[in-house]
Each structure stands twice: as structure tokens, then as C-alpha cells.
C-alpha positions in Angstrom: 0.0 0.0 0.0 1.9 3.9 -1.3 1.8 5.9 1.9 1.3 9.4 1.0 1.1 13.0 2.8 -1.7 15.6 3.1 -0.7 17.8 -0.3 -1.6 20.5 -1.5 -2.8 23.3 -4.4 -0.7 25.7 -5.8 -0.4 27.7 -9.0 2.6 27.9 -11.3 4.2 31.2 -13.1 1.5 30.4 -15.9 -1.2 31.1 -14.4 -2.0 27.4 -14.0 -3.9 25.6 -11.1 -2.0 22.3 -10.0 -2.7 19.6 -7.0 0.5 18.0 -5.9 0.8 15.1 -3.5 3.9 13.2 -2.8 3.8 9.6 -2.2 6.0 7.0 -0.9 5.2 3.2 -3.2 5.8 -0.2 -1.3 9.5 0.1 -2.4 10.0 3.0 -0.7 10.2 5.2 -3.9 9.0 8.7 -3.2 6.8 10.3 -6.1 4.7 13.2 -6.6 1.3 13.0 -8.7 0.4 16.7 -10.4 -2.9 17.1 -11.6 -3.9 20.2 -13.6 -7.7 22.0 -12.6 -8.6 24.8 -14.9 -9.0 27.0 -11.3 -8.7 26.6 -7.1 -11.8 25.6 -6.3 -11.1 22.6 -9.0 -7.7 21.7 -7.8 -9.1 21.7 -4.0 -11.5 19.1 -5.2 -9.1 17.2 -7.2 -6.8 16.8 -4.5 -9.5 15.2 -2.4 -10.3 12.7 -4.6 -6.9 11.6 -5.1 -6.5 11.4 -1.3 -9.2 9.3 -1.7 -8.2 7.4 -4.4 -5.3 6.7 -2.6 -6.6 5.7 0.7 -9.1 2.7 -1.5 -6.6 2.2 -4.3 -3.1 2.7 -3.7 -0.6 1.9 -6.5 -3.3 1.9 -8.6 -3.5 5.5 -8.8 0.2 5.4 -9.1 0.2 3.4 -12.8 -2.8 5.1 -13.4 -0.7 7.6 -14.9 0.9 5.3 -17.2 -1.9 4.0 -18.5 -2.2 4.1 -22.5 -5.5 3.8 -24.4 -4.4 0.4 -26.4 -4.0 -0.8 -22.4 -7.6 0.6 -21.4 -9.1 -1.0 -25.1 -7.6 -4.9 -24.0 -9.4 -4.1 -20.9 -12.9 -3.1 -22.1 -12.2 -5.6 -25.0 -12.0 -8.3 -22.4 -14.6 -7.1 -20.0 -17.3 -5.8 -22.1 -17.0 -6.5 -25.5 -19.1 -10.0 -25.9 -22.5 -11.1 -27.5 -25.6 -10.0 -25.2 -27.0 -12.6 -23.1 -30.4 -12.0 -21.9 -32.5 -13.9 -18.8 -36.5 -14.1 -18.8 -36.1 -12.1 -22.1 -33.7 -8.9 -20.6 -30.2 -8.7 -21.3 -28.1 -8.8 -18.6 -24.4 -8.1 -19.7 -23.0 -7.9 -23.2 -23.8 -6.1 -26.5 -26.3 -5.9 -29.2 -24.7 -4.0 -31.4 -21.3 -6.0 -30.9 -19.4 -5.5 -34.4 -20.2 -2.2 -34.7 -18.4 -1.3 -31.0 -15.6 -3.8 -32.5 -14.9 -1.9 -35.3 -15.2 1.5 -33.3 -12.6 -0.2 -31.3 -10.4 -0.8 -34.0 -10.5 3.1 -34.9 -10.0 4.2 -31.9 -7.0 2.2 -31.4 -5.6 3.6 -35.0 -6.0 7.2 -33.3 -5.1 7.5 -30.0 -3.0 3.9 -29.9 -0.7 4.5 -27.6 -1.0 8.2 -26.2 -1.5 8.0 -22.2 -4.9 8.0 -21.4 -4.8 11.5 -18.9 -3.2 13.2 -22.2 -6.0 13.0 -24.2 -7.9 16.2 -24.2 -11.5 17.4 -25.1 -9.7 18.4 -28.3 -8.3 15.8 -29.1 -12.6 14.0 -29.4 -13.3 16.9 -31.2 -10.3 16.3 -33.6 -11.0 12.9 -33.6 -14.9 13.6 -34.9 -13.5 16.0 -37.5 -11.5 13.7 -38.9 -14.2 10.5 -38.8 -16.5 13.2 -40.9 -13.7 13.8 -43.3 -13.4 10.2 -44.2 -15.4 8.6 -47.0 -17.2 5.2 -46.0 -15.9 2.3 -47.7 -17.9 2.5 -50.2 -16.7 6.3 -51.2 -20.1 7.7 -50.0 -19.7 10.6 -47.4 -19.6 9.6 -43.6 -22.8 10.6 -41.8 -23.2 12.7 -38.5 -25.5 9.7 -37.5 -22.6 7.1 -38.1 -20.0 9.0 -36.3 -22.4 9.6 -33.0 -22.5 6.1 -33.2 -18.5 5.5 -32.7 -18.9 8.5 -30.5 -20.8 6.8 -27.9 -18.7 4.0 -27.9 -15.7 6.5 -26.8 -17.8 7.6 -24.5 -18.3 4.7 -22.9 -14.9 3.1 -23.1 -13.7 6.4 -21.4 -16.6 6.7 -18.9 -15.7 3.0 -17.7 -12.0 4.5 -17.3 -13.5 7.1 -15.0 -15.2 4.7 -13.1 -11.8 1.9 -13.1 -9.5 5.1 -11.2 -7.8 5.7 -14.5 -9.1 9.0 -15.3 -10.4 11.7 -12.5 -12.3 13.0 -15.0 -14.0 12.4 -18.3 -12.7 14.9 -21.3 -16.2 14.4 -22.9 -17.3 16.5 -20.3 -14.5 19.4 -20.3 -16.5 20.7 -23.0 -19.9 21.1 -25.2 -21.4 18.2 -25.6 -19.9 16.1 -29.1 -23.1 13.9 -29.8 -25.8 15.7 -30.6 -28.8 13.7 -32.2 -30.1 17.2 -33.7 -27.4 17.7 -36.3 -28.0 14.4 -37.6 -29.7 14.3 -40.9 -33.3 12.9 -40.1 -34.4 11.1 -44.1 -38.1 12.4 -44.7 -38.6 9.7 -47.2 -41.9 7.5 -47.4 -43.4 5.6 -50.3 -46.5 6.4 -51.7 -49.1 4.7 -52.5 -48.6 4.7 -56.2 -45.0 3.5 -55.5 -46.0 0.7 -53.5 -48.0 -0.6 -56.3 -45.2 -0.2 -58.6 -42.4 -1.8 -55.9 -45.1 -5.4 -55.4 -45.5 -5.6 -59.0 -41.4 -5.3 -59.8 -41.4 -8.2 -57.0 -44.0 -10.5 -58.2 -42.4 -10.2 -61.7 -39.4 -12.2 -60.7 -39.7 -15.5 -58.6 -36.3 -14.9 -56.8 -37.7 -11.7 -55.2 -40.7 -14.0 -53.4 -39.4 -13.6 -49.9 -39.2 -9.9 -50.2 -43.0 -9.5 -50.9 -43.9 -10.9 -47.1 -40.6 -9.0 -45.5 -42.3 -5.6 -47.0 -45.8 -6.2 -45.7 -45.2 -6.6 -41.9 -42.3 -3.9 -42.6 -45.2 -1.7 -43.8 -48.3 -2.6 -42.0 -46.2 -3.6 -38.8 -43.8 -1.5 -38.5 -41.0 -3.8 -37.5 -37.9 -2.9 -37.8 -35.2 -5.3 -40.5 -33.6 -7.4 -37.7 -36.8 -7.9 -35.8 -38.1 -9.4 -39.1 -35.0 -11.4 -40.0 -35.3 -13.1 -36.5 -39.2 -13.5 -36.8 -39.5 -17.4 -35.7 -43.1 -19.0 -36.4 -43.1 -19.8 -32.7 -43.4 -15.5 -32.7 -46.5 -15.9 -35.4 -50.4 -16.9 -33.7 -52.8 -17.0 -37.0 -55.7 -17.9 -35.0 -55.2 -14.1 -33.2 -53.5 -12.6 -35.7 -50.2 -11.5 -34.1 -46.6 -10.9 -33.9 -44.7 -11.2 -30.9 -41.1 -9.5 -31.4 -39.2 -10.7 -28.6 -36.8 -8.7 -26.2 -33.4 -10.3 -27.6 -34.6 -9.4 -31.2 -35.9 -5.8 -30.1 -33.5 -2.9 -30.2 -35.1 -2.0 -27.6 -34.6 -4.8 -25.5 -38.6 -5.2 -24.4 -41.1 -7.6 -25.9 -44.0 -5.9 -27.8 -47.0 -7.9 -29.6 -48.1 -6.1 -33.1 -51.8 -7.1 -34.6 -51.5 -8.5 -38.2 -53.8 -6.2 -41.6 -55.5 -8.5 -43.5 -52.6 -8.7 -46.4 -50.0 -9.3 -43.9 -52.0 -12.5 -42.6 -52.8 -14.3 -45.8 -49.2 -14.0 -46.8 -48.4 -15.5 -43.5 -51.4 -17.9 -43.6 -50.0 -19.2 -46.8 -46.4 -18.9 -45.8 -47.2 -21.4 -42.7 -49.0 -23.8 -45.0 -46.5 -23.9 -47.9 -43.7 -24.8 -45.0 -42.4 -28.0 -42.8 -44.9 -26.1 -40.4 -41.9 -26.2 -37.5 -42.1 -23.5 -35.0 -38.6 -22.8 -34.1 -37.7 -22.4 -37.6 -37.4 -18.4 -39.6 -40.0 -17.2 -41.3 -38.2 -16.0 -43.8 -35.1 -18.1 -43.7 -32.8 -14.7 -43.9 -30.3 -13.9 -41.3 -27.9 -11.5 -43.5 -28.9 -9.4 -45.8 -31.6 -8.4 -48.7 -29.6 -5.0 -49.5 -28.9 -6.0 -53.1 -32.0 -7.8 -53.6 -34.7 -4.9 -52.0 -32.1 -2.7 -55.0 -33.0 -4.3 -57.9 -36.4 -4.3 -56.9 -36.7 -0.8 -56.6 -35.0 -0.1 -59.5 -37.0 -2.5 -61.4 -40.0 -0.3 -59.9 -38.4 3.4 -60.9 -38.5 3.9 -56.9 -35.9 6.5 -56.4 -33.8 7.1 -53.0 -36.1 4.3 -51.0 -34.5 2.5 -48.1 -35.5 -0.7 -46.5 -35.3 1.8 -43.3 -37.5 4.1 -44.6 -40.5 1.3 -44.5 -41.0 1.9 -41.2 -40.8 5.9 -41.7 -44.2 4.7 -43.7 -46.0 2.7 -41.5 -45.5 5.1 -38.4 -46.4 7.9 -40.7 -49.6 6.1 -41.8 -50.7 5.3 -38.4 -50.7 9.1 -37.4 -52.1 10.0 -40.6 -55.1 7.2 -40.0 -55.8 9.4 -36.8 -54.0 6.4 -34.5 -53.3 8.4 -31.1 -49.6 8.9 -30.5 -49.3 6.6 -27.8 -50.7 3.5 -29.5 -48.5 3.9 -32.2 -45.5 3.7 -29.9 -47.4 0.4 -28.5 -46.5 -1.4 -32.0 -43.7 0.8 -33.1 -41.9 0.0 -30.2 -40.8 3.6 -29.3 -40.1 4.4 -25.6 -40.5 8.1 -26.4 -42.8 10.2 -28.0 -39.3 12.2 -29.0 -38.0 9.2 -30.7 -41.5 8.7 -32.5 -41.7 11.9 -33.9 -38.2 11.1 -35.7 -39.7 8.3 -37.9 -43.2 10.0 -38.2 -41.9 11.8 -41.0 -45.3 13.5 -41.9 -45.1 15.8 -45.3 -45.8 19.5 -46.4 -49.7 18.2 -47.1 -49.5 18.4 -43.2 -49.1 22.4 -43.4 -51.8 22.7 -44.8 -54.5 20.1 -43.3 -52.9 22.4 -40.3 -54.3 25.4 -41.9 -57.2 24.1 -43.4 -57.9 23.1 -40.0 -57.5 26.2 -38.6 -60.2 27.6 -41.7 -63.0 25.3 -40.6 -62.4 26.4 -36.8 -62.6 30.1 -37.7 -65.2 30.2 -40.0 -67.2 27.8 -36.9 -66.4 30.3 -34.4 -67.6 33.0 -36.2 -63.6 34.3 -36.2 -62.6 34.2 -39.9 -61.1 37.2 -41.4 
């Protein structure tokens, strides 16, 4: 256990505010940890929690100094960074999103690498995000302010978990405005039409290899579910005799178990889904566990359907609900939505609503006797 004395606060010729405490390691080594505090009051309470620190910890606030971010990345790689496992249908440790904090991971360790963890500043995040937005995806496309949020809250994490270890006093997320911020991202405002659908089910009936999309579009537009929630769909999850759809906590993004009624289209594809099977309730649905980007492509294409993602089905079938007169709060019952903020991202309503709003606004005058 380091043995250590009171310290104390001082500042340098600078300007700058410093705590300073000398300690004495098992080896009888004498040391002195500095810690910079952008004022008094800062380095007062920076010097207490070191004190602290030392009293629980020891050494460990001794290497903490030493510490680089490749070291803190084997630790949350090793720690935190395996598949979700859930009990009675709630996760309990692990991720959902696992490759996508693994390849964060990998970028992270590309950038900082090495550095010592306390060197890294809020600057250096906010270089780091400049940078991420100046790179071109892999497929050449520009990076989105979505997709780097994404990695960002990954870094967060990894550094909050730092915090929380003893190697960092303090965060450098928070040493400045906040870095994630969900209202720059670019919300899409697409939703197909009517005419379009017409258009996109008759391009997918005209070719026999495109079969399995027809059913996947249907509950993604009269359901609402989200892609992974219908690649996961099990027939165990399907009850033709009530005509529902249970989506099931580990399949949720969510993480919580929702049961969505069936429109009549979606339940005779299903109905004749079920019969044309081996009829074997723990098998798919669909039989698709990857992928029906290139597919969902051609078909679109083959349909004239311009700018149209798989996504952007469920942009529809919230926006229909509202537009049907469905009260806010039920849609969230079979959108799955924890929010009303988060609802109103996907119920991506049109200009026609502008006007309804006005026209509204006409009848109510003109029935109050207020018009001009």
C-alpha cells in the first residue's frame, strides 16, 4: 500500500492551477502525482479525490498515470465486449450491437494507440470527430453525423468505464460542449407512396427470386418492425388464430417484448407462408439472417422507386398510423418507441400536413364565427 502526505494546491508562473501530492510506493520510492484544474476551487477538489483514491486504491493510482488507451481497449475488450445474453427475455451483460463497438474499437486504437490516457484532451474528441466526418465510408459515400455519433458513444463509454476503473479523474467528454448531438444528424423524410407501393409489389412479383421480399415488405409496412426484428421472426413469434406478432426482447433494439396485430394482407401472406412450410415452430420465417440489400435494390430499380430505403418502411408505416388518426401513444405500443421524441423522428409527416394544419385552422374560424 503507497503511503502518502496531506498535499496541497498551488499555481505555477503560468497562471496554471495544480494539486500535488507526494507519495512514498511499497519500495519506498517517493513520487509526486500533479494534476492540472482549470481553477482553485477545481484543484481543492481534485486533490481530495486523489487522497481518496489513494486511501481505497493505492498503487493503482500510481500506474494510473501510465496508462495508455491500447492498455484501457484490452481491458474493455476483455470485459465488455461479448455477445448480449439476456434472462426471462432482458439482457443482462453484453452487447447488441457488438461488431459495430468492435470496429469502433479498431478506430479508436488507430488514433489514439498509444497516447496516455490523462493526455488525451476534449480536443483531441473533437479532432477525432472531424477527422471521422472527413473520411469517406468504404464504399466512397460521405460519412454521416449519425454514423460517427455512433463510434462517438462507444468512446464515451470506453472512457466513462476509465473514470469509473480510477484511471481518469475525470472524463474529457465532459470538459467541453457536448460532441453527440442527435439534432445535427440528418433525419431522411422519405416515405413511399401509395402509387409506389404498387409499382415496388408488381417489380417483386415479376421475378420469382424476389418471393421472400414480398412478405418482408408487408409486416415492414403494416407492422412497423424494424429489419432485424423481421429477419429473427421465428413462427413460434407468429399466432394465425389471433393474428399477431410477438417481437421478442433479444430481437428488439429495444430490449422489451412488444405484440403487433396483423392487416388483413400481412396475414394471408403469412397464412400461406405457414401452409407452404415444414410447419416447424422454431424455424425463420423468412429463412434470412444476412442481408436483402442488393435484392430490396433491384427491386426498386426494377420499380423506378428512387432514394427508397429498407429503413424508410418503417418511416411509412408510423407515418400512416398518425395520418389514420392512431393516437400517438398507441403507435408507440406497436412501433416499439419508448419516447414520443423518438417517435416523432420516424413519423416523418409531409408539407400536405401544413396545410391540413391550416385548413384546419379555416373550418375552426369560419365555426367560431372568427374568420377574417
Amino acid at each position: 500500500m503507497a503511503n502518502h502526505k496531506g498535499g496541497y494546491t498551488y499555481q505555477d508562473e503560468k497562471g496554471a492551477w495544480w494539486a500535488r501530492i507526494t507519495i512514498k510506493d511499497e519500495s519506498g520510492k517517493r513520487r509526486n502525482l500533479k494534476r492540472r484544474a482549470k481553477d482553485k476551487t477545481e484543484a481543492k477538489q481534485i486533490l481530495r479525490k486523489l487522497t481518496r483514491q489513494l486511501d481505497d486504491e493505492g498503487e493503482k493510482v500510481i500506474t494510473a498515470d501510465q496508462v495508455t488507451f491500447d492498455q484501457l481497449a484490452d481491458y474493455y475488450a476483455k470485459r465488455y465486449l461479448k455477445p448480449a445474453e439476456y434472462r426471462d427475455e432482458r439482457k443482462t451483460s453484453g452487447l447488441r450491437s457488438l461488431d459495430r463497438a468492435q470496429h469502433a474499437v479498431v478506430i479508436f486504437r488507430q488514433y489514439f494507440g498509444g497516447r496516455k490516457l490523462r493526455s488525451i484532451t476534449y480536443g483531441d474528441l473533437y479532432a477525432f470527430k472531424q477527422r471521422r466526418l472527413a473520411t469517406p465510408t468504404q464504399y466512397t459515400h460521405p460519412r454521416t453525423i449519425a454514423s460517427v455519433n455512433r463510434e462517438l458513444v462507444v468512446l464515451r463509454r470506453i472512457l466513462n468505464i476509465a473514470v469509473r476503473e480510477g484511471y481518469l479523474i475525470k472524463s474529457p467528454f465532459n470538459s467541453g460542449d457536448s460532441l453527440i448531438s442527435a439534432a445535427d444528424e440528418n433525419k431522411r423524410e422519405r416515405i413511399l407512396s401509395r402509387e409506389e407501393e404498387i409499382r415496388l409489389f408488381a417489380a417483386i412479383d415479376a421475378e420469382p427470386r424476389r418471393e421472400h421480399l414480398r412478405g418482408i415488405l408487408l409486416i415492414a409496412l403494416d407492422c412497423a418492425l424494424r429489419r432485424g426484428e423481421i429477419f429473427t421472426l421465428c413462427w413460434s413469434d407468429v399466432d394465425l388464430e389471433r393474428r399477431t406478432i410477438t417481437v421478442r426482447a433479444f430481437n428488439c433494439k429495444t430490449a422489451r417484448s412488444r405484440t403487433v396485430a396483423m392487416t388483413n394482407r400481412v396475414y394471408e401472406d403469412l397464412q400461406g407462408r405457414w401452409l407452404d412450410s415444414k410447419q416447424e415452430l422454431g424455424t425463420l420465417v423468412f429463412g434470412i439472417r444476412v442481408s436483402i440489400r442488393a435484392s430490396f435494390g433491384k427491386a426498386c430499380r426494377a420499380a423506378n422507386i428512387q432514394d427508397f430505403h429498407f429503413h424508410d418502411c418503417r418511416h411509412t408505416a408510423i407515418t400512416r398510423m398518425i395520418r389514420a388518426g392512431l393516437p400517438p401513444v398507441e403507435v408507440m405500443r406497436v412501433s416499439g418507441h419508448s419516447t414520443l421524441s423518438c417517435l416523432y423522428r420516424y413519423a416523418n409527416l409531409d408539407n400536405d400536413t401544413v396545410f391540413r394544419a391550416a385548413a384546419a385552422l379555416d373550418v375552426y374560424n369560419a365555426e367560431s364565427g372568427k374568420a377574417a
